[in-house]
NULOVEX-128439 format. One record per residue (C-alpha): residue number from 1; x, y, z. Coordinates in nm, 4 decimals, padded with zeros to 6 digits. Example, Ala and Ser with C-alpha at 12.3 -4.5 7.8 and 13.67 -1.06 7.14 Angstrom:
num,px,py,pz
1,01.2300,-00.4500,00.7800
2,01.3670,-00.1060,00.7140
This chain:
num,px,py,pz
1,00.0000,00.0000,00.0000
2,00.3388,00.2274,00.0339
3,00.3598,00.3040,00.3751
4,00.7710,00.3501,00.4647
5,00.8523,00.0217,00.7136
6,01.1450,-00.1025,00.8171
7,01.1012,-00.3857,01.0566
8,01.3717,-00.4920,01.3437
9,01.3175,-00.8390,01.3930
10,01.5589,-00.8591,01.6983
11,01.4079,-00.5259,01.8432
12,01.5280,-00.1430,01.9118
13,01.8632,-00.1504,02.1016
14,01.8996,00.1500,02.1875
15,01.7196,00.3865,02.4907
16,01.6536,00.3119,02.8172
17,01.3676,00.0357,02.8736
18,01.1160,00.0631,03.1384
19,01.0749,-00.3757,03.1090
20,01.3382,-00.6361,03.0061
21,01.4129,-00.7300,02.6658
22,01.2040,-01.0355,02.5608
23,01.3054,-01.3222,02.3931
24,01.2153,-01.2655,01.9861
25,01.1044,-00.9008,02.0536
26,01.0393,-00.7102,01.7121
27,00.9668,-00.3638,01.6291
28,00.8774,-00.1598,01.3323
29,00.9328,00.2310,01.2516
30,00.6864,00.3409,01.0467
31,00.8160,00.7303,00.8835
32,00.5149,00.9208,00.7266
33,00.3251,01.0887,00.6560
34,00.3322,00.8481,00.2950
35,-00.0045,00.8539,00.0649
36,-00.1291,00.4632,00.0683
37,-00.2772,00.3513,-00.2439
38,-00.5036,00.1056,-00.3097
39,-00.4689,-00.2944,-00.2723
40,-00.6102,-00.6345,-00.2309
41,-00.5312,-00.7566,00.1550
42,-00.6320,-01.0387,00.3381
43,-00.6635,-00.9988,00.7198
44,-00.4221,-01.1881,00.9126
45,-00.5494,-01.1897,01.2364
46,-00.7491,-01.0196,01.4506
47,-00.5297,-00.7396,01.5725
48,-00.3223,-00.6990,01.2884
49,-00.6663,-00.6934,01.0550
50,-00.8210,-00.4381,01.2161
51,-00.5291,-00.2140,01.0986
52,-00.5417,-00.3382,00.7568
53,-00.9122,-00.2009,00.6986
54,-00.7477,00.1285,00.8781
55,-00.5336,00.1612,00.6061
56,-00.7683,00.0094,00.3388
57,-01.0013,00.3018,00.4539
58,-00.7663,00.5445,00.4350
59,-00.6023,00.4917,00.1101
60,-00.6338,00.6544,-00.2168
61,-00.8617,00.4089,-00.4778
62,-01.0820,00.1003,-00.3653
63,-00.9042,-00.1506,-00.2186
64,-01.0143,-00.5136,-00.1567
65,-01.0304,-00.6770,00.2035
66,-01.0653,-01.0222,00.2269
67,-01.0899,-01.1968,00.5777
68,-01.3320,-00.9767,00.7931
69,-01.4964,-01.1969,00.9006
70,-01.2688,-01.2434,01.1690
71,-01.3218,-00.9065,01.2475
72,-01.6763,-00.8909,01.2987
73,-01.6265,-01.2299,01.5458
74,-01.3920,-01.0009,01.7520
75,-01.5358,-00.6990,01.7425
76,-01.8717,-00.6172,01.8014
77,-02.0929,-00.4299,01.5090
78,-01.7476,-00.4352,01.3447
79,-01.9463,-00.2879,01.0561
80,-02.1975,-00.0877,01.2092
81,-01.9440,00.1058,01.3846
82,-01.7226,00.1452,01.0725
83,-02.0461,00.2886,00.8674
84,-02.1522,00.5079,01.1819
85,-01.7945,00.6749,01.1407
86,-01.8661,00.7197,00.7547
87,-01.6556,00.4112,00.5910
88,-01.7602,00.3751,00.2438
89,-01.7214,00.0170,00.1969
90,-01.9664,-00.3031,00.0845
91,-01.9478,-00.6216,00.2101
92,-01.9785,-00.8853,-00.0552
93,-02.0373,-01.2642,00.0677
């Protein structure tokens, strides 16, 4: 979608840290603001597919999410909410 990511699989190393350093501890700095375009997804997971239809909504162009219905099992009125806050989207099924 173009966001600017650069993942750290083994974590930040440097700054002070308020808890220990975990075992596979990742991070990701994300440098905007970048224009996202358009794209098919797929949700992941439940977390992580919440912020795809974030950025889904907020790109330029239509984009395709497939998945949500993970979503709406996790969330509740997933879609009502998402139309109360003016998402333009259709669900197809």
């Amino acid at each position: 979608m173009g966001a600017d990511i650069v993942v750290h699989p083994h974590g930040l190393q440097d700054g002070p840290r308020r808890v220990p350093r975990r075992k596979l501890e990742q991070a990701a700095v994300i440098t905007g603001p970048t224009p996202l375009h358009a794209a098919d997804i797929v949700v992941p997971d439940l977390r992580g597919g919440y912020s795809h239809v974030i950025a889904a909504l907020t790109a330029e162009g239509e984009s395709q999410v497939s998945g949500v219905d993970i979503l709406s099992r996790g969330y509740e009125k997933f879609l009502v909410k998402l139309a109360a806050l003016g998402a333009d989207f259709d669900v197809v099924r």
